[in-house]
N, C-alpha and C positions, 0 to 999 in steps of 0.2 A: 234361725238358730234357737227361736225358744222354747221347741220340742225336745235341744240336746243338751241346751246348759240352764245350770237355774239361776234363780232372780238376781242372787249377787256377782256373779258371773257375768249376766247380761250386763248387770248395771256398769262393770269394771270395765268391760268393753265402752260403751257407750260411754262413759266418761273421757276414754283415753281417745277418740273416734273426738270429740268434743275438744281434747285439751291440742292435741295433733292438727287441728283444723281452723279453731277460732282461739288462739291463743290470747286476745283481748277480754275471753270470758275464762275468767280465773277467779270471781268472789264467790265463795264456798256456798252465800246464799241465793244468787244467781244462778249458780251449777246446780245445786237442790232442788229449783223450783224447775231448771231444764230436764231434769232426770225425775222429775215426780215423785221427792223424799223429801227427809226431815235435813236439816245440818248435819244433825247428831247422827242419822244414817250414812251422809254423805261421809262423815268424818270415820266411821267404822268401814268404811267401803275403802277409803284410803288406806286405813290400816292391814286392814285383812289382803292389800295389795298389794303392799308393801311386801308383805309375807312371803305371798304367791313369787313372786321378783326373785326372792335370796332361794327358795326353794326351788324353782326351776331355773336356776343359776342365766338368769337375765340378766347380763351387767351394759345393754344398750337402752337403757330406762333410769334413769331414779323419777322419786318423786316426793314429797313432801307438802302439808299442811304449813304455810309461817303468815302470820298475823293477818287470818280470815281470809290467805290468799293460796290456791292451790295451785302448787308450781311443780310442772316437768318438763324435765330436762333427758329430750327423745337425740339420740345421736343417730345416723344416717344409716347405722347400721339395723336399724330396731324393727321388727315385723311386727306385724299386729295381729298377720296370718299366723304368723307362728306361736302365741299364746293362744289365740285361738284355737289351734291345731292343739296345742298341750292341756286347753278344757275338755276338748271335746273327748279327748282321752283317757277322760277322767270317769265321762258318760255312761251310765251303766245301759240305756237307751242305745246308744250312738253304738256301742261297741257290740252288741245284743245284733242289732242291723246288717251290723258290717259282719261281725263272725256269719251270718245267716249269707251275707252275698259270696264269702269265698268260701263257706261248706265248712266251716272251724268252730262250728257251735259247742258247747258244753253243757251239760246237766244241769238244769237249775241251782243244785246244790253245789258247785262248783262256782258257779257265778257269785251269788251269795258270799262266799270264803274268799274270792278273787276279791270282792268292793267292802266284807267287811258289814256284813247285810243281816239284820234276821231274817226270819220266813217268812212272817207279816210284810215286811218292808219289800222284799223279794218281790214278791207276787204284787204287792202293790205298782211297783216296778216292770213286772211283765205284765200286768193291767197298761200301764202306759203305752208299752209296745205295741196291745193288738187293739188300740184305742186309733192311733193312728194307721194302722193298717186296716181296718175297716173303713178308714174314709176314700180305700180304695176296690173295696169288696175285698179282699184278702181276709186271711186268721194267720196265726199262728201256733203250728202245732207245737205239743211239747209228749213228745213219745217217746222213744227209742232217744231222740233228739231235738231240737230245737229247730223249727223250719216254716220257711213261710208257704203256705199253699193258697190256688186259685187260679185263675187262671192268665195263662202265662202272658200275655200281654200286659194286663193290669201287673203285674211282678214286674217287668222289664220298665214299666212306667212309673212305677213305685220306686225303683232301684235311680232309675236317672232323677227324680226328683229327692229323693236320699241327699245321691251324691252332689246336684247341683246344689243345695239348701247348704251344705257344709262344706265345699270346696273350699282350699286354703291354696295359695301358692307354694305351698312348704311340701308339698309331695305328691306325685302321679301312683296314685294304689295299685294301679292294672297291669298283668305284664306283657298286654301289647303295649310298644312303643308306638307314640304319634306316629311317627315315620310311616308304619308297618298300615295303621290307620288311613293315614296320607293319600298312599297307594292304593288301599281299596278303594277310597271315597272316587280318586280321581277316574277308577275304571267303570264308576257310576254317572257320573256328571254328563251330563246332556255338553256338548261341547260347547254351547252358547255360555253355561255357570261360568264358564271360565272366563269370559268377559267382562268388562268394564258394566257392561249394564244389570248387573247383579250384586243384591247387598248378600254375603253369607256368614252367617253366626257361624264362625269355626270354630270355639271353645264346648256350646251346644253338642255341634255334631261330633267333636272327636270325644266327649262323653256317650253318649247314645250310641255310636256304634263300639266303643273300652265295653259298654255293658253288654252291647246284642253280642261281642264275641266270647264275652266271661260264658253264658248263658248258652249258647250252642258248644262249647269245649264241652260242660257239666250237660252236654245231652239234653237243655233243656229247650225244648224245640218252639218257634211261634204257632204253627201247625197251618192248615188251610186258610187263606184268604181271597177268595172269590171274586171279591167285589173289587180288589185293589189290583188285581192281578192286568187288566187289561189294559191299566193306566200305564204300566212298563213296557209293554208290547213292543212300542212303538220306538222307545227311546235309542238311537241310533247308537250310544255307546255300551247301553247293555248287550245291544244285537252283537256288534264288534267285537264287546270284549268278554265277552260269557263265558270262553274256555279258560281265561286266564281268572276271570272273578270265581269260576268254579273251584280251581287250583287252588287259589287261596285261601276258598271257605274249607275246601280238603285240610288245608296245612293247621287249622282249628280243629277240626273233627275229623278223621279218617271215615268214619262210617257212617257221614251224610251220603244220604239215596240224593239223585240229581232233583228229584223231585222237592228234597226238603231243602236243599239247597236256593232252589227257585223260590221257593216260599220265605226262605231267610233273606232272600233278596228283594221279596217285595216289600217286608216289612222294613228295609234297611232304604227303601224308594221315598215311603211315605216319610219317614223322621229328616231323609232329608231335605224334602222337595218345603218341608213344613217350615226351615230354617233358612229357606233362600227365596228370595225374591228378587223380582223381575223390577227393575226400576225404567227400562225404555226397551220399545219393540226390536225383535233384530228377526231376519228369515228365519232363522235355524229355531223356532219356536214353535213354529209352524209343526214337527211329528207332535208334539206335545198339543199343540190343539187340536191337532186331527185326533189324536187319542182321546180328548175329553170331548168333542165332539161323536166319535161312538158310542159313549158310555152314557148309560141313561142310570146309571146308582144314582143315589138322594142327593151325593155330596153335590156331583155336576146339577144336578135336578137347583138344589136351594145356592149353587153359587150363580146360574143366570136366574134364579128369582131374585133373589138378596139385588143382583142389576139393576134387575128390572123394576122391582120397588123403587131402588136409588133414584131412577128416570126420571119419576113422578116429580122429585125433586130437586133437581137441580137445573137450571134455568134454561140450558138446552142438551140435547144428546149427546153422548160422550162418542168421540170421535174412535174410529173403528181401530185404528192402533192402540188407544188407550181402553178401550173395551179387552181387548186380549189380553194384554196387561194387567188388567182387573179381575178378568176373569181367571187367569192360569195363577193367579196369587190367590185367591178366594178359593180354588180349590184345594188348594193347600193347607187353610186354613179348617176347610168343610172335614177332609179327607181321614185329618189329623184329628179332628175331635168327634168325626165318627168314631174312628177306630179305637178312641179311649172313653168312649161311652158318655162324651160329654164332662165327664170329671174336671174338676179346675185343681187341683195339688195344695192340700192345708200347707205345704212348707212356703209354697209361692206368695211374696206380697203384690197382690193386685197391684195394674198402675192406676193410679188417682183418677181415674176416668173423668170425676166431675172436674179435676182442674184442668183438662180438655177448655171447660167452658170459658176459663179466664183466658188462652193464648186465644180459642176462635168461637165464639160463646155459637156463631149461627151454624157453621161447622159441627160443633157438637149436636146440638137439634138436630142438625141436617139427618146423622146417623143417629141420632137416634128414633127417628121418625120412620127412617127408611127400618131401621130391626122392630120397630111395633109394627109396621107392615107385613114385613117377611115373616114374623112368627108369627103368623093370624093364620099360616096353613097348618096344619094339623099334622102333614105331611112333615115336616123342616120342626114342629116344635117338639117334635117324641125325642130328638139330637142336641139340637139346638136351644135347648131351654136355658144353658145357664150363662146369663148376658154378663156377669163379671169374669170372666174367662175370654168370651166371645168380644166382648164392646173394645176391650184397648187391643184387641188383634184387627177389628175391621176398622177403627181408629186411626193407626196405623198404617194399615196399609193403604187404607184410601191417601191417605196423604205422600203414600209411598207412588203408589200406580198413576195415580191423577193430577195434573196442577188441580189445586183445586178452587184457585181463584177464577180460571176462567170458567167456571160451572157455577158459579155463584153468580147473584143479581152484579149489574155493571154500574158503573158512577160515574152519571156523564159531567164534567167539569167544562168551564168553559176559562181561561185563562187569559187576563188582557195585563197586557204594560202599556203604560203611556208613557214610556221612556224611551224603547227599544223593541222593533221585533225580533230582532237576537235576541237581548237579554229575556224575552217571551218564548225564545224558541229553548233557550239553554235550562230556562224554570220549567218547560215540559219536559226535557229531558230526564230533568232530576224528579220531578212528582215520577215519573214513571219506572222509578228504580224502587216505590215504594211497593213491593211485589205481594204485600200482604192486602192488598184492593185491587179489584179490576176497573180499572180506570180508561175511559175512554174520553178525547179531545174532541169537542164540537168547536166550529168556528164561526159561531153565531149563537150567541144567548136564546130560547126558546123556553116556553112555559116547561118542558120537559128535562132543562137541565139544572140537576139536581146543586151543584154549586158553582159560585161564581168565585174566579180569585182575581184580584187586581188589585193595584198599587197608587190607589186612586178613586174617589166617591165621581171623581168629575166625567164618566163615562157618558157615548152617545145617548145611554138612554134610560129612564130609569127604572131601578133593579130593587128586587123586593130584598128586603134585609137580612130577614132569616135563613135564605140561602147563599148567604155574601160573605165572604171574608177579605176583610184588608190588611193587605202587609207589605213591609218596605218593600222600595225597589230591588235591594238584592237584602232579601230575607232574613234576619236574624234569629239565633235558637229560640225565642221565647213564638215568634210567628212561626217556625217549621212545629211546634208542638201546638199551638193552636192548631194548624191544619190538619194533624194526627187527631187532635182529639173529635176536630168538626167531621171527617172523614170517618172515625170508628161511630161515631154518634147516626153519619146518614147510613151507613153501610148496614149497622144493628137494626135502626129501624125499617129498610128495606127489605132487607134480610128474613128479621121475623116476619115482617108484613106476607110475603112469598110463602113461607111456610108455615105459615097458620092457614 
């Protein structure tokens, strides 16, 4: 949001985001030092909130300052979309945007008179607009009227990233209804999406395609796509159902040619094939591989190199079900940021990539070893250059497509009770629910096994120390986090040891 609302607006949010959440943090200089301000700011940020409250007649809030302690009182009725939604409408930015995506622009001097602006201010104001529109190649003209030009994919990618960046639950802008949405998507779906073995972002997609139809109604066409074209071909429920998908892009546009029609449909292929992924193999996957298996474009080209890199590293070959998997998710990924030129969206907050490293520190290396690899082709790096875009999508998805424990070094344990071979048998049970290590049972101590657990120094034979852990007969919390910690400790140094 902080392209649409300014500093004290953000700040109003994130305080009330703060007070809604951790209500134990309510000392005015505690809240100050969380929000990176003064008291004295903090306390005019209350005020000036207070304001905003009586003026947009919010009576599911109070709030109040009383003896250095900031206190609200949110009742169940209160949105935070919905002041949100009342900033944003305040935005001379946001509003500049939005009049540009439904065709309702007005004159600069109009705009001006509407917020209340000198000319200085104005323009300094439409500076802002083609500031961020340039970090999509776009401008914005100001002719006849107000419009954004360039070309039309990068506009359709700008508009979803718009509207994702400011979505509120307070209102659907578009006047296709989901529903109407629904049924297009569903006469695209490869019939396997519809299974259990698919995760699908449906908030994503029923934005992306609110926008790809706002845009074909207003005649504004994707135009030729070549290279995308033959990844469709195949897909058994476009074949099926093309008379009916045709009918329905008709009831948008009356005077799409069949042709442009197909082209609106491949772009409507890739937004969504980019939003669904494949979490387990099923046959019905099979027209989709055969289809990327004809295609020799870059994306298929760098999604079995990006593999194949992976290979190098991981401890042994990825089994051919989970290869497909891999690969028909990686194309999606490839496909999708061909077609947007590589761009990452100023509105988007990256995800934290490096705290990847604290859930799976070797994990992380792992990809990132494998992406210094794959981008050393010259080939894959003209697309693929921008790795904070790229790193938390193959991040992801590796973890989506792969166990990924069982490609990782293994930890072979050797496990004695001198109590009980049950109770030996029931302790390997439970170590092997520990699913964040690949652990494997030897049943004989050998120089190669990496740790020993027993409930007992007094074993047949003697054990070097460093690799030993002792703990009761039936284990207590303080010995199940020893063993977490002695296990993250051998795993890390394995781990890096392998890929260095």
């Amino acid at each position: 949001m902080k392209h649409f609302l300014d500093r004290l607006q953000t700040r109003k949010i994130r305080l009330l985001k703060i007070a809604k959440d951790n209500k134990e943090l309510n000392n005015i200089s505690d809240l100050a030092k969380e929000l990176n301000c003064s008291t004295q700011t903090l306390t005019t940020t209350v005020e000036s909130l207070i304001e905003d409250l009586e003026e947009l007649s919010i009576q599911t809030l109070s709030i109040k300052i009383d003896n250095k302690l900031f206190i609200a009182d949110f009742s169940n009725e209160f949105s935070l979309d919905r002041l949100i939604h009342l900033y944003l409408k305040k935005s001379f930015e946001y509003q500049v945007i939005l009049d540009c995506f439904f065709n309702t622009t007005k004159s600069t001097s109009q705009y001006a008179k509407d917020y209340y602006l000198s000319q200085a201010s104005t323009y300094r104001k439409i500076n802002s607009v083609k500031t961020i529109l340039a970090q999509f190649n776009l401008e914005l003209q100001q002719a006849s009227k107000i419009q954004i030009i360039g070309e039309e994919k990068m506009i359709r990618y700008f508009f979803y990233s718009f509207f994702w960046e400011t979505r509120t639950s307070v209102t659907w802008p578009f006047p296709y209804s989901k529903d109407f949405i629904e049924e297009l998507r569903q006469l695209l779906y490869p019939e396997n999406y519809l299974k259990d073995n698919t995760l699908i972002n449906e908030n994503k997609l029923d934005l992306w395609f609110a926008i790809t139809l706002m845009r074909v109604k207003e005649n504004e066409l994707i135009g030729s796509l070549p290279e995308i074209k033959k990844m469709l071909q195949k897909n058994p429920s476009y074949l099926k159902n093309k008379a009916e998908i045709t009918e329905r892009c008709l009831e948008v546009n009356r005077d799409l040619t069949p042709q442009q029609i197909d082209e609106e449909v491949y772009f409507y292929y890739v937004v969504m094939m980019y939003n669904i992924y494949y979490v387990e193999y099923d046959d019905k996957m099979m027209p989709l591989l055969e289809a990327i298996n004809e295609n020799n474009e870059v994306f298929k080209l760098a999604s079995v190199q990006f593999i194949e890199s992976l290979n190098h590293f991981l401890s042994k070959p990825l089994k051919i079900d989970q290869y497909n998997i891999l690969l028909a998710n990686l194309i999606s990924i490839h496909m999708y940021v061909f077609l947007f030129e590589g761009l990452l969206s100023p509105f988007e907050e990256p995800l934290k990539t490096k705290r990847f490293d604290r859930i799976y520190p070797s994990f992380y290396k792992l990809v990132k070893n494998t992406y210094q690899n794959f981008i050393e082709f010259d080939s894959f790096s003209k697309y693929y250059y921008n790795k904070e875009l790229l790193f938390p999508s193959y991040m992801l998805t590796l973890f989506v497509s792969i166990d990924v424990k069982n490609y990782t070094i293994p930890i072979s344990v050797y496990l004695y009770s001198s109590h009980s071979k049950i109770l030996e048998t029931i302790l390997k049970k439970e170590l092997s629910k520990m699913t964040q290590y690949h652990l494997f049972f030897t049943d004989e101590e050998t120089d190669e096994t990496d740790l020993i657990v027993s409930d007992t120094f007094n074993i047949p034979y003697k054990l070097s120390e460093n690799r030993m852990l002792i703990w009761d007969p039936i284990p207590s919390d303080t010995d199940w986090k020893n063993l977490r910690d002695k296990l993250s400790e051998i795993k890390k140094e394995k781990e890096f040891l392998f890929l260095d």
